[in-house]
gemmi code that builds the backbone of each chain (N, CA, C; Angstrom):
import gemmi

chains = {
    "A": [
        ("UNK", (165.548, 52.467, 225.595), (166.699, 53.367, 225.472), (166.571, 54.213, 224.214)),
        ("UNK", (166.550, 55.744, 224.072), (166.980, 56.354, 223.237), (167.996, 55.988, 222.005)),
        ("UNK", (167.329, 56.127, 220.938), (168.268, 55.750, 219.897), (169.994, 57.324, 220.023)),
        ("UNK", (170.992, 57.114, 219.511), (171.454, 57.892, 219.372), (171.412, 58.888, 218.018)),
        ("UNK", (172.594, 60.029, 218.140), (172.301, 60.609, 216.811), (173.571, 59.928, 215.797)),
        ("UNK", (173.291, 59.929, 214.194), (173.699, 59.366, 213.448), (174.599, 60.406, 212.252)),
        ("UNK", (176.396, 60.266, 212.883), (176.699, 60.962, 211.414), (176.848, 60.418, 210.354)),
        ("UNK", (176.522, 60.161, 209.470), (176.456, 59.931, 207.982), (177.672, 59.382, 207.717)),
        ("UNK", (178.534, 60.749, 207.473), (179.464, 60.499, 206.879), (180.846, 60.213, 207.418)),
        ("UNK", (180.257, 60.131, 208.836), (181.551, 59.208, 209.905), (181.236, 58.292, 210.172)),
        ("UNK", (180.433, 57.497, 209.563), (180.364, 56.416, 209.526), (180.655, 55.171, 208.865)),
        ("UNK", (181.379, 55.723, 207.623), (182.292, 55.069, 206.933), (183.502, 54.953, 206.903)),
        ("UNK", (184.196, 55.714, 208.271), (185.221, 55.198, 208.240), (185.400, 53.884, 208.549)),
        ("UNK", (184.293, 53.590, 209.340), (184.397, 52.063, 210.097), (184.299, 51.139, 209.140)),
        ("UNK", (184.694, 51.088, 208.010), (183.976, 49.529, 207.174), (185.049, 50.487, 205.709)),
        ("UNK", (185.922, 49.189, 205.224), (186.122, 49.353, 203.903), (185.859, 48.755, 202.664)),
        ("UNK", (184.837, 47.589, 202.960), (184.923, 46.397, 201.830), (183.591, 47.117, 200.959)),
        ("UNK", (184.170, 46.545, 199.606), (182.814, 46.885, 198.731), (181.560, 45.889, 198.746)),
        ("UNK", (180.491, 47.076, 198.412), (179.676, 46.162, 197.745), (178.780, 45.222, 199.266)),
        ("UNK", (178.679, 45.848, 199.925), (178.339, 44.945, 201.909), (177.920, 46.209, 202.339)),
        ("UNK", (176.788, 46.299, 202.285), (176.071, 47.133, 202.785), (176.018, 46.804, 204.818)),
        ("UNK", (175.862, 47.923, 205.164), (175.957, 47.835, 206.734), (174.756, 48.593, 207.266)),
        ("UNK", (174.137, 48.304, 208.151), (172.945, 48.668, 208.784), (173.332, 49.703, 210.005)),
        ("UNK", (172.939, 51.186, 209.675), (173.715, 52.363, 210.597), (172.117, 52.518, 211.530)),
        ("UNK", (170.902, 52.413, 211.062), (170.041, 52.676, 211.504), (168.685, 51.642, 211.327)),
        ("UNK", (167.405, 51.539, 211.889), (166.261, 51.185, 212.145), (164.681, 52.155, 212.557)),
        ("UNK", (164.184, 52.013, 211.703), (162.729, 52.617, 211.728), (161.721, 52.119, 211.553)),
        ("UNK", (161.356, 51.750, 212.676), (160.040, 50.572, 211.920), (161.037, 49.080, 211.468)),
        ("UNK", (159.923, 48.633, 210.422), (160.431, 47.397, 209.902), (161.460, 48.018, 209.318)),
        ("UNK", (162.177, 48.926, 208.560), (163.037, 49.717, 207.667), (164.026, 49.793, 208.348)),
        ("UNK", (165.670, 49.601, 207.338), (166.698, 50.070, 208.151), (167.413, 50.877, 207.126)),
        ("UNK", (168.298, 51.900, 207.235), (169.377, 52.597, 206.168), (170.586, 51.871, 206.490)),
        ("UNK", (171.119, 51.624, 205.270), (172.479, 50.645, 205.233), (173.129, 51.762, 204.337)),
        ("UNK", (174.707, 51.566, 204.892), (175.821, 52.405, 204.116), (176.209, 51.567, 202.920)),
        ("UNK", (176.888, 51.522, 202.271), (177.779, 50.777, 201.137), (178.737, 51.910, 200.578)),
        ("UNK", (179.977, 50.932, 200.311), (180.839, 51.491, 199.494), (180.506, 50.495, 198.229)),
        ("UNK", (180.800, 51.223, 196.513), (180.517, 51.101, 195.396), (181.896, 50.831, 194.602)),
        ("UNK", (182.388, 49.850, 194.213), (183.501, 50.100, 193.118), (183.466, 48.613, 191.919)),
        ("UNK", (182.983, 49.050, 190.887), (183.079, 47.931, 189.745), (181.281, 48.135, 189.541)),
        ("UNK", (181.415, 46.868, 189.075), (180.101, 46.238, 188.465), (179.353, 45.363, 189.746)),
        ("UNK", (177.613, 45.722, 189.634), (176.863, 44.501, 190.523), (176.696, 43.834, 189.264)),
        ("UNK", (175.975, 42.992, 190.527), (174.952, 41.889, 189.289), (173.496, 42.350, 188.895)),
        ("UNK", (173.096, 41.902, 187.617), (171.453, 42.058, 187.747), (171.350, 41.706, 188.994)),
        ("UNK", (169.917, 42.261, 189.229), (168.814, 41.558, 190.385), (167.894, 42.581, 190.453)),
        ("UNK", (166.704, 41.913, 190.851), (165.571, 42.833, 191.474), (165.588, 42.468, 193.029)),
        ("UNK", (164.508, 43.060, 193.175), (163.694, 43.067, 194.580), (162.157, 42.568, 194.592)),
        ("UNK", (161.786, 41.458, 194.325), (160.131, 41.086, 194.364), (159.574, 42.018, 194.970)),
        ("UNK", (159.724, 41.895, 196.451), (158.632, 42.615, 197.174), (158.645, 43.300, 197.611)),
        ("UNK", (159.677, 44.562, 196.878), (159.839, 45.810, 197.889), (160.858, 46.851, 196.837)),
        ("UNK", (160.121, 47.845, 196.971), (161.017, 49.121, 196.456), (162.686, 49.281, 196.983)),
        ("UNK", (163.555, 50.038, 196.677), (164.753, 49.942, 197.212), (165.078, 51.900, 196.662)),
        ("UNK", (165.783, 52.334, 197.733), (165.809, 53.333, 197.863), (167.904, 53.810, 198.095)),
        ("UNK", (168.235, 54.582, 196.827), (169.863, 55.136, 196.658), (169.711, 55.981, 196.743)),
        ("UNK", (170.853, 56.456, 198.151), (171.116, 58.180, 198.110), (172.357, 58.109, 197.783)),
        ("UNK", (173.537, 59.540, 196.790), (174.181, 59.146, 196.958), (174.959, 60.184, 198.168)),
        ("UNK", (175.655, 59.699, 198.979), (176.461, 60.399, 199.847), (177.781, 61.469, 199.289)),
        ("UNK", (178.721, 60.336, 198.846), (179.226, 61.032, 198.169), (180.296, 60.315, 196.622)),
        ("UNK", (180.997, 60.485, 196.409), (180.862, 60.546, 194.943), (179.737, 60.065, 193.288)),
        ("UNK", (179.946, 59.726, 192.434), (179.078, 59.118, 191.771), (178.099, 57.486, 190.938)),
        ("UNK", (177.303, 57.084, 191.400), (176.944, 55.995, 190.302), (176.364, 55.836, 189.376)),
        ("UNK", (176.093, 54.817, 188.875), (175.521, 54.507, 187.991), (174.340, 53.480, 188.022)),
        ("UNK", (173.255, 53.786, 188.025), (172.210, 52.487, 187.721), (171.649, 51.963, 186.283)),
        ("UNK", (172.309, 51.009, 185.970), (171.622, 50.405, 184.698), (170.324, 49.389, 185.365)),
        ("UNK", (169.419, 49.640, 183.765), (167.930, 49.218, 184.017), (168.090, 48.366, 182.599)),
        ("UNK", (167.015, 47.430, 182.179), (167.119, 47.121, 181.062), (166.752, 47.922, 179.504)),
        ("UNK", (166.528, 49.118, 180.290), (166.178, 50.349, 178.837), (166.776, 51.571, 178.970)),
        ("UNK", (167.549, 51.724, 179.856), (168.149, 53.061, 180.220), (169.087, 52.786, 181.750)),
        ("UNK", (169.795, 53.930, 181.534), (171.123, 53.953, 182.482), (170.745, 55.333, 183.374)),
        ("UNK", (170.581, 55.442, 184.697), (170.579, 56.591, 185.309), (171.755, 57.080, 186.171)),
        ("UNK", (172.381, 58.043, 186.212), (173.425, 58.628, 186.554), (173.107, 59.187, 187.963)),
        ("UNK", (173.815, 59.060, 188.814), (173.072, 59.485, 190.248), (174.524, 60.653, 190.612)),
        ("UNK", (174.750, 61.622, 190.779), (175.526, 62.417, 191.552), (175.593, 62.383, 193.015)),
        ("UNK", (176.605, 63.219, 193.553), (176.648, 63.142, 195.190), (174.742, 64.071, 195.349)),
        ("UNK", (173.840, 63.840, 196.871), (173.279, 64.251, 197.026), (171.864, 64.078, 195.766)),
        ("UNK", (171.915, 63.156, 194.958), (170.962, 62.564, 194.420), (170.009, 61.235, 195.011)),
        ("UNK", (169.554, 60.839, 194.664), (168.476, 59.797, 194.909), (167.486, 59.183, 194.397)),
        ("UNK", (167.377, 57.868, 194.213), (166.640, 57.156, 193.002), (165.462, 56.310, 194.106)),
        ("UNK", (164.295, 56.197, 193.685), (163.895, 55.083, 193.942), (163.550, 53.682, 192.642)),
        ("UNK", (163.940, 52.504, 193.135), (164.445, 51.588, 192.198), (162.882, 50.551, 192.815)),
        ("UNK", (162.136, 50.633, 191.383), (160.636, 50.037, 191.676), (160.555, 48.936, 192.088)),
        ("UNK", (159.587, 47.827, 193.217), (160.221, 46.506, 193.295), (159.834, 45.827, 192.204)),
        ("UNK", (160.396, 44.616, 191.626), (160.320, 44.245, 191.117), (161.230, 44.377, 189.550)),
        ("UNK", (161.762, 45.239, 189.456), (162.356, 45.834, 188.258), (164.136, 45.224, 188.226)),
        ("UNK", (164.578, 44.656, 186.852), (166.055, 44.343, 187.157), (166.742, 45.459, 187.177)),
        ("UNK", (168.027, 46.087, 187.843), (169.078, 46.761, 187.680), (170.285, 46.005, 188.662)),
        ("UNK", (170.937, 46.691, 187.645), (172.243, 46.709, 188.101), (173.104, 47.857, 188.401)),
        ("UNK", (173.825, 48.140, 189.959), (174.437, 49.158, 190.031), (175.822, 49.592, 189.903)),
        ("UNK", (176.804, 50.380, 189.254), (177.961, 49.910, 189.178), (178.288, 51.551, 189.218)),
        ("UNK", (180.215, 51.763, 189.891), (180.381, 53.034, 189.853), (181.885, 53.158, 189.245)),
        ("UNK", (182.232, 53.480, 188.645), (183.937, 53.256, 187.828), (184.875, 53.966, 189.255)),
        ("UNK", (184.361, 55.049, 189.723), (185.230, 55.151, 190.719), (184.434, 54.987, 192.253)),
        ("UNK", (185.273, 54.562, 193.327), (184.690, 54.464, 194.317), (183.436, 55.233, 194.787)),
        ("UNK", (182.549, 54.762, 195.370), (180.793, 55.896, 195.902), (180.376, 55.131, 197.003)),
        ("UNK", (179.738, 56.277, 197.557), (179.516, 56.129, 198.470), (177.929, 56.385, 198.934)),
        ("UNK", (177.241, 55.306, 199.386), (175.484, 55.221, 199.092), (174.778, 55.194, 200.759)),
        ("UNK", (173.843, 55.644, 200.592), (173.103, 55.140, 201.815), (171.895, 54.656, 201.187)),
        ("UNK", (171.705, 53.370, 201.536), (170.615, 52.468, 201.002), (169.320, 52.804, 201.906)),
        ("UNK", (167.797, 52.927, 201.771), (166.981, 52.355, 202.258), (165.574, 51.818, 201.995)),
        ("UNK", (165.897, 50.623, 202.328), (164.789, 49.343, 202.275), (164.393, 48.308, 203.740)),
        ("UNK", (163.291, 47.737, 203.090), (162.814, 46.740, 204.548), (163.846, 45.758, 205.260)),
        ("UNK", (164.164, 46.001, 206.602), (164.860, 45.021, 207.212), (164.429, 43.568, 206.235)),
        ("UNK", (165.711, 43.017, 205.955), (165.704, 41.536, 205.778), (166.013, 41.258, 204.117)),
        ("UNK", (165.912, 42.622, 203.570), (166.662, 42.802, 202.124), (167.783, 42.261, 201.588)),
        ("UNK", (168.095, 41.224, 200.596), (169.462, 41.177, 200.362), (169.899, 41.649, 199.106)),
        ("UNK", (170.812, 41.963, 199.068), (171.675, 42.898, 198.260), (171.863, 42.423, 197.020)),
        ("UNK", (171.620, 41.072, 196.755), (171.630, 40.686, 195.429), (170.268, 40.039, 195.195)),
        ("UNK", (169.428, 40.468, 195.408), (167.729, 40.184, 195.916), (167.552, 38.507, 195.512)),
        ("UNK", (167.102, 37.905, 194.590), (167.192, 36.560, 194.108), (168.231, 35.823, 193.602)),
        ("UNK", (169.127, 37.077, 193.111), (170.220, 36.660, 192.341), (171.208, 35.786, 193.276)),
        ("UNK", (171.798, 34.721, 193.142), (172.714, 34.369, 194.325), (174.076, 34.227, 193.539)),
        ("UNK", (174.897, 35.043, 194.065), (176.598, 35.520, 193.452), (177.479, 35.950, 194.947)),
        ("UNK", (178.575, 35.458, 194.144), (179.524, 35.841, 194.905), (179.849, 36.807, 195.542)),
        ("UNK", (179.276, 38.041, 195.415), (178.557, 39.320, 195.495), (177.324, 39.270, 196.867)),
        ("UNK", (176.214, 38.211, 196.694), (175.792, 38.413, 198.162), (176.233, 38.606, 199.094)),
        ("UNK", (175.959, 39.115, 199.888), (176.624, 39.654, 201.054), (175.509, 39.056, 202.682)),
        ("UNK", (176.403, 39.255, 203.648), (176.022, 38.877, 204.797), (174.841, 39.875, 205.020)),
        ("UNK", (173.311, 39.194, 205.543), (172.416, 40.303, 205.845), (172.614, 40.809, 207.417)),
        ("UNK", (171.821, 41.883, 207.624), (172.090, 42.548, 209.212), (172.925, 42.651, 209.983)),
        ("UNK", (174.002, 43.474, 208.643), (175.059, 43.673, 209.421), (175.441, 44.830, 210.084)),
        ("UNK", (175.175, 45.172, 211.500), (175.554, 47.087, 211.791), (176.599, 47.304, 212.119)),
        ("UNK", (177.342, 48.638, 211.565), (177.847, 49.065, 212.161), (178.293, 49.365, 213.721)),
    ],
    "B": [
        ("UNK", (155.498, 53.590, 184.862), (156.714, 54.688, 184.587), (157.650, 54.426, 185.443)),
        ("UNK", (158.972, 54.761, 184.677), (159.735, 55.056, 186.330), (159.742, 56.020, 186.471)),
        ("UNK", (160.316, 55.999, 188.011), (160.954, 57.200, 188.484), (162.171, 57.937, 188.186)),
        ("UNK", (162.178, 59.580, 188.177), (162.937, 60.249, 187.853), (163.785, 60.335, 189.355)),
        ("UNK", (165.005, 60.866, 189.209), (166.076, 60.412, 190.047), (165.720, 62.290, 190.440)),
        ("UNK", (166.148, 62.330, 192.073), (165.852, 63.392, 192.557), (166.660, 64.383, 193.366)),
        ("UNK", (167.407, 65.474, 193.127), (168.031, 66.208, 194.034), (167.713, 67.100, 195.109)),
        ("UNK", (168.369, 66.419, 196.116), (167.957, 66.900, 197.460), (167.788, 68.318, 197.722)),
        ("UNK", (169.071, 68.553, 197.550), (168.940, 70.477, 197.748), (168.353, 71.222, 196.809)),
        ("UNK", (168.257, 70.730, 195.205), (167.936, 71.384, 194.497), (166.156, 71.470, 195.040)),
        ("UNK", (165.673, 70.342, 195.508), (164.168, 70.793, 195.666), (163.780, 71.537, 196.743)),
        ("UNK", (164.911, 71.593, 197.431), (164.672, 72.969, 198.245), (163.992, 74.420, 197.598)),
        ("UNK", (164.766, 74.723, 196.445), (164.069, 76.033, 195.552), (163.179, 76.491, 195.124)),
        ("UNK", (161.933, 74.882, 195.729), (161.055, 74.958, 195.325), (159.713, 75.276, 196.022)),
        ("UNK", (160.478, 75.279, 197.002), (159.042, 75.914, 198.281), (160.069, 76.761, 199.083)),
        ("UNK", (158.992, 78.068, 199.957), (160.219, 78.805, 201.074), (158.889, 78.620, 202.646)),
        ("UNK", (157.995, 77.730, 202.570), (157.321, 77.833, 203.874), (158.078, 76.986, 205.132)),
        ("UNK", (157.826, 77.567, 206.260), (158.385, 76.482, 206.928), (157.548, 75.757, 207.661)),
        ("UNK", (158.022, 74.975, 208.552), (157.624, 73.728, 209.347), (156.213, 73.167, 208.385)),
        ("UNK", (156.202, 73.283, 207.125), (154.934, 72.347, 206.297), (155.905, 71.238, 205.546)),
        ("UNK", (155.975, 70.314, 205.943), (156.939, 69.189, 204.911), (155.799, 69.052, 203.322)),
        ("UNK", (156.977, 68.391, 202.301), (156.570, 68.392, 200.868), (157.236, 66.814, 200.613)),
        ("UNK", (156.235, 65.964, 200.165), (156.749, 64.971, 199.692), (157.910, 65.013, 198.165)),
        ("UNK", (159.098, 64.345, 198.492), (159.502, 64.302, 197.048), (159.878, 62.984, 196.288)),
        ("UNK", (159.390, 61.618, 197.447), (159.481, 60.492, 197.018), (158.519, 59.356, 197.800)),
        ("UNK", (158.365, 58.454, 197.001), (157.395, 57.481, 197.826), (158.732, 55.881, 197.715)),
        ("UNK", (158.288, 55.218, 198.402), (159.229, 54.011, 198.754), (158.403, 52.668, 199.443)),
        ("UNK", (157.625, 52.393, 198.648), (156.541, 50.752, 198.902), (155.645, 51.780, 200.003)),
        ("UNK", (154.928, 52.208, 201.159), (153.986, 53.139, 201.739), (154.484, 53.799, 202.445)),
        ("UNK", (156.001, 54.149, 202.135), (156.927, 54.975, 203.041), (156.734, 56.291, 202.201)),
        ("UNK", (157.361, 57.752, 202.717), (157.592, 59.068, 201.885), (158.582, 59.543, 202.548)),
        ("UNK", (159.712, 60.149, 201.745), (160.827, 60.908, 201.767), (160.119, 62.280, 201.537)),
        ("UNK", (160.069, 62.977, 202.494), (159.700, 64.371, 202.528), (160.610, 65.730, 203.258)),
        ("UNK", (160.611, 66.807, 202.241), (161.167, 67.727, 202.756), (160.980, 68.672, 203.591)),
        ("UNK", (161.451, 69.527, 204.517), (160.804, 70.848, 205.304), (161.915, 71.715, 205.507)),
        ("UNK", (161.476, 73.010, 205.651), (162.769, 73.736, 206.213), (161.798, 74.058, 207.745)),
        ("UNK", (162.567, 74.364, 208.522), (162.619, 74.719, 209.884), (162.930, 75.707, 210.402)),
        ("UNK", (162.503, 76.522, 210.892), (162.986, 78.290, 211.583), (162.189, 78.325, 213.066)),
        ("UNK", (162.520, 78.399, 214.129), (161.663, 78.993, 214.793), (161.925, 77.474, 216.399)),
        ("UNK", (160.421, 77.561, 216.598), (160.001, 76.361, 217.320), (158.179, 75.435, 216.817)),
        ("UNK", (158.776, 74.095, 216.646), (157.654, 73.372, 216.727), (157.037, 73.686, 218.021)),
        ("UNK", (155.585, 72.256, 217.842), (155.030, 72.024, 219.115), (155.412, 70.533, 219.786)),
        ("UNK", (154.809, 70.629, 220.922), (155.459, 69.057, 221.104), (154.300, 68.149, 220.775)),
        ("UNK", (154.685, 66.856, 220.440), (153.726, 65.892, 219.470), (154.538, 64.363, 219.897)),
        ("UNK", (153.801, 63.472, 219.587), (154.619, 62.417, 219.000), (153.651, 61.698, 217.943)),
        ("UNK", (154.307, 60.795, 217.422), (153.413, 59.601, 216.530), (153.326, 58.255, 217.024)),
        ("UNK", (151.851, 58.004, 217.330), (152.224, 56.834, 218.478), (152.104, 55.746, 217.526)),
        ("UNK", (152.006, 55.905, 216.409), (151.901, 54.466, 215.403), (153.451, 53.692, 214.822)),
        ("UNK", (154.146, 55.364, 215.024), (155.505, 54.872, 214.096), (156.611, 55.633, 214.548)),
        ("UNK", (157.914, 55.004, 214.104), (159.029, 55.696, 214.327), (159.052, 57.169, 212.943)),
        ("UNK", (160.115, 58.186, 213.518), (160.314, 59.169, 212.310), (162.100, 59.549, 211.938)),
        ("UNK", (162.511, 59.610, 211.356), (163.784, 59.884, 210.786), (163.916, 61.252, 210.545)),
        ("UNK", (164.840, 61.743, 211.025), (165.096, 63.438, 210.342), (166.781, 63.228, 209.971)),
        ("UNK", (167.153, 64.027, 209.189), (168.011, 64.217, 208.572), (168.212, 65.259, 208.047)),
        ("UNK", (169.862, 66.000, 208.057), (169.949, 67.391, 208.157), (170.370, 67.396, 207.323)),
        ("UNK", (169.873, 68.206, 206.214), (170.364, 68.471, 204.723), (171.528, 70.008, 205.238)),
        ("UNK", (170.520, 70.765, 205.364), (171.968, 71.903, 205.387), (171.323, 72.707, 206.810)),
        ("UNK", (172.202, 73.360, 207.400), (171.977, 74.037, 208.759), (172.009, 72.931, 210.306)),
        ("UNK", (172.085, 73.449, 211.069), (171.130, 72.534, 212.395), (170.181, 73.014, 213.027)),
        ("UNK", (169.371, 71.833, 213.664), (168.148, 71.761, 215.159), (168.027, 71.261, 215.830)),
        ("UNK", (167.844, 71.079, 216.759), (167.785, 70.549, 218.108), (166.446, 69.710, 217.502)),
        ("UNK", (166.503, 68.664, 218.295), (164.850, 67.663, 218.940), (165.388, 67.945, 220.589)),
        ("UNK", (164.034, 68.547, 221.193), (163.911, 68.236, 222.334), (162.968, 67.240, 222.931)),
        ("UNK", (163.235, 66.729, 223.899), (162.600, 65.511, 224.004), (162.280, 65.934, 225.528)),
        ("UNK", (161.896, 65.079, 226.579), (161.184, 65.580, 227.880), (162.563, 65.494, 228.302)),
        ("UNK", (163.426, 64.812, 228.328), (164.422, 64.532, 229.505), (165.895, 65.067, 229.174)),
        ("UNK", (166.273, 65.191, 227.720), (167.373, 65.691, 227.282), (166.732, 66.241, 225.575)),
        ("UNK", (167.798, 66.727, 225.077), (168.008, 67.689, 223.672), (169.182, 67.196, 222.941)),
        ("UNK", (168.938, 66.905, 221.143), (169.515, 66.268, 220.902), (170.013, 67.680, 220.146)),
        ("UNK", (171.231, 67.566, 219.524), (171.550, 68.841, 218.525), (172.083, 67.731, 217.437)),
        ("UNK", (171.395, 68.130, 216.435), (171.784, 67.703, 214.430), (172.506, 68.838, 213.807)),
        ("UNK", (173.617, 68.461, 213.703), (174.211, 69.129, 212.653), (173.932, 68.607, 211.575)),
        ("UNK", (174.508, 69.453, 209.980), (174.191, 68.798, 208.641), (174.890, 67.339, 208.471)),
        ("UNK", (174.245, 66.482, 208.300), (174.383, 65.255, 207.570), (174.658, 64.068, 208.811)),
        ("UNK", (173.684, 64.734, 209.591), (173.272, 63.985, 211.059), (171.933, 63.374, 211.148)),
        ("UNK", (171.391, 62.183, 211.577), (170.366, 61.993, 211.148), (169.983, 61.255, 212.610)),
        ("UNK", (168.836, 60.924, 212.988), (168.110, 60.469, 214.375), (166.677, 60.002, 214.029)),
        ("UNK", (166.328, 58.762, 214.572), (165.362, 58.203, 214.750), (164.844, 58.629, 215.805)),
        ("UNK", (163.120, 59.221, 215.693), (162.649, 59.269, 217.002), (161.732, 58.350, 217.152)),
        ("UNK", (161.507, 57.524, 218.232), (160.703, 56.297, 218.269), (159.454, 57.084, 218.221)),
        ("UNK", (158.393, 55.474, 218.305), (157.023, 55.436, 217.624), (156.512, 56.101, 219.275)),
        ("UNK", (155.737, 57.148, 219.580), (155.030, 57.177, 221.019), (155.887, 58.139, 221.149)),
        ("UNK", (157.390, 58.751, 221.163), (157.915, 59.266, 222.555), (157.686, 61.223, 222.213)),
        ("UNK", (157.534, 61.591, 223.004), (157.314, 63.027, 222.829), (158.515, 63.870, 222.272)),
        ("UNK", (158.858, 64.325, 221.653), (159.432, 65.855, 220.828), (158.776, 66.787, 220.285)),
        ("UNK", (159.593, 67.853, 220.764), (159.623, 69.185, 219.869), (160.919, 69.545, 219.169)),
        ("UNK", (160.605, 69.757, 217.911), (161.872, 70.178, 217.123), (162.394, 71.815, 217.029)),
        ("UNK", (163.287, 72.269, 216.699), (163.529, 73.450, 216.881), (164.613, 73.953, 216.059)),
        ("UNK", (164.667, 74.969, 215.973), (166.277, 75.446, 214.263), (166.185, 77.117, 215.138)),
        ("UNK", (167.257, 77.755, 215.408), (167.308, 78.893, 215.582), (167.609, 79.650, 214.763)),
        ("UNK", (168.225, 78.974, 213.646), (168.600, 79.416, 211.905), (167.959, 78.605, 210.999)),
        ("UNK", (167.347, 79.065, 210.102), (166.564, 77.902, 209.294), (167.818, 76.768, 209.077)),
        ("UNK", (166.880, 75.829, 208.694), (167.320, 74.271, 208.932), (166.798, 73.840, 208.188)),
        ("UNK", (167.514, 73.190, 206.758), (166.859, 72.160, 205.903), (166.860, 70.434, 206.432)),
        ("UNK", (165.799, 70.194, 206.475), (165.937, 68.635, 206.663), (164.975, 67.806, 205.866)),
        ("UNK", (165.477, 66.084, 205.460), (164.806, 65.249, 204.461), (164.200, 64.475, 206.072)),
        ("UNK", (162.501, 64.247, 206.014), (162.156, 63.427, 206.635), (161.444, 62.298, 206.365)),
        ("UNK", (161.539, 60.616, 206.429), (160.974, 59.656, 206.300), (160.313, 59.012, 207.273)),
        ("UNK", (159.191, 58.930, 206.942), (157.937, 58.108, 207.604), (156.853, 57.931, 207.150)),
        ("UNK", (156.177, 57.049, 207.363), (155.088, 56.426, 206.132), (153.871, 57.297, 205.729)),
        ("UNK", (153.392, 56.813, 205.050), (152.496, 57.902, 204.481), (151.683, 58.432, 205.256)),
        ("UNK", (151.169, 59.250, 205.034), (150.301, 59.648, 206.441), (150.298, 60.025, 207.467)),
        ("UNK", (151.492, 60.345, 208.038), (151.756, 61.092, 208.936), (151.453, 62.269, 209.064)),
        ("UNK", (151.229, 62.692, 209.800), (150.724, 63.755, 210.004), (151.771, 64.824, 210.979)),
        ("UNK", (152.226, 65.991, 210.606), (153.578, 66.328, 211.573), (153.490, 66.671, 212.551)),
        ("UNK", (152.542, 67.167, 213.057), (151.988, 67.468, 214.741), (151.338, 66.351, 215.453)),
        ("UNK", (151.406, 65.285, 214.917), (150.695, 63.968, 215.528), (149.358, 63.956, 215.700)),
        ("UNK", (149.299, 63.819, 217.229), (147.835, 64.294, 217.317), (147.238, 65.204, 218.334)),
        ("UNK", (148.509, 66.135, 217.975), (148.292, 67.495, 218.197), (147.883, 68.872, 217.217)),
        ("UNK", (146.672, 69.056, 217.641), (146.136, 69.941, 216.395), (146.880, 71.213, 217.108)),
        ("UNK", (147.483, 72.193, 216.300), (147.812, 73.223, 216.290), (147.639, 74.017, 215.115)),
        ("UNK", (148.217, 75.692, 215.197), (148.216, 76.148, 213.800), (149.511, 75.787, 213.341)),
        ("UNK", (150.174, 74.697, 213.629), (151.375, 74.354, 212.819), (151.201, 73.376, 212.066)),
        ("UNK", (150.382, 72.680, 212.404), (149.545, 71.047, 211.621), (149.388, 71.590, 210.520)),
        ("UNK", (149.762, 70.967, 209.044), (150.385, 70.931, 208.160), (149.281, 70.091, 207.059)),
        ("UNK", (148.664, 70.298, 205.695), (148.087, 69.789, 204.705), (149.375, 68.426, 204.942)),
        ("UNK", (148.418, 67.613, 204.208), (149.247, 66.100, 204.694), (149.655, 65.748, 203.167)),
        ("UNK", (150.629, 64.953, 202.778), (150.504, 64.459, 201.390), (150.535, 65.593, 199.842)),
        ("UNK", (151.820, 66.777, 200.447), (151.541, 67.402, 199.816), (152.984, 67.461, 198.562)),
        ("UNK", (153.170, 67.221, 197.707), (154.432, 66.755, 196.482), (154.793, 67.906, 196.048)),
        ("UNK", (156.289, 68.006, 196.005), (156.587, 69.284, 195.059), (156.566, 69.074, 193.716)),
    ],
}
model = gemmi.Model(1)
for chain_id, residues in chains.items():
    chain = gemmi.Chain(chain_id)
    for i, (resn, *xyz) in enumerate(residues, 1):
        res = gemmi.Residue()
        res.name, res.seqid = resn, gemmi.SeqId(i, " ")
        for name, pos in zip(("N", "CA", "C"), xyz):
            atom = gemmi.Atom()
            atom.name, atom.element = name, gemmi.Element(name[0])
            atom.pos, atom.b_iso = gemmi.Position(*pos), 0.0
            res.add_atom(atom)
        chain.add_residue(res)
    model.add_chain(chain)
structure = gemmi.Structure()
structure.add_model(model)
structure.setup_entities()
């Protein structure tokens, strides 16, 4: 079956909780997950895999352990694997994540903050 | 090093060719690459992998053998690994496309639209 087409940004109406990324799409082993952003994450890396922030729309913040990067709407970071950050946004944001199916959101770190994996929309 | 954090539209300004995509990010052997679109592709597929398009600003159609999809901006579609499309913009059409390195955009269809591979703004 044909995949369908994907709006972005109607796709958040469906989901309000922070910080729970949701799986809108699949490519390959790869999926793009939405998230809404409000407060502080936790450290964590990713061992074995790069991790990829767009932001949709409003703004975040990624702290690293030597510097802080500021992401605007329509920006995009790639976050190296292996590297700690933490992402946090003072006012609500809105992200489209993408990394390898089977990613979790607080990569090693285990907090109250993990979240359920493979979850779609 | 890390990576510098990257704006979508702004790297638009930086090339005006069309249907040649420009890498502007790598992601573990994946690439986030840009193209603008005017006109009509050829038809192709990639029988190794799925491809992602995503409509930064304008729309295009993917036609496919059996139906036509239309992308508006901030619409995005997976086309599976194997299945045949041609893409198309009757107004130029910015779009971000992801798929692993090496792709090649006419598949393995040589045309004069086949495109230097691996090329970074």
């Amino acid at each position: 079956m044909m995949p369908k087409k994907i709006n972005i940004r109607k796709k958040f109406d469906r989901f309000s909780d922070y910080w729970s990324p949701k799986v809108i799409a699949e490519m390959n082993d790869y999926q793009f997950k939405l998230a809404r952003l409000k407060g502080e994450f936790v450290w964590h890396n990713h061992k074995d895999t790069d991790e990829v922030f767009i932001v949709i729309e409003g703004k975040m913040k990624i702290e690293f352990r030597d510097k802080t990067v500021l992401l605007n709407e329509g920006e995009m970071y790639v976050v190296p694997k292996g590297i700690d950050h933490k992402p946090f946004a003072d006012e609500e944001c809105k992200i489209m994540l993408v990394e390898p199916k089977g990613v979790v959101n607080t990569g090693s770190t285990i907090s109250d903050l993990t979240s359920e994996n493979d979850v779609w929309l």
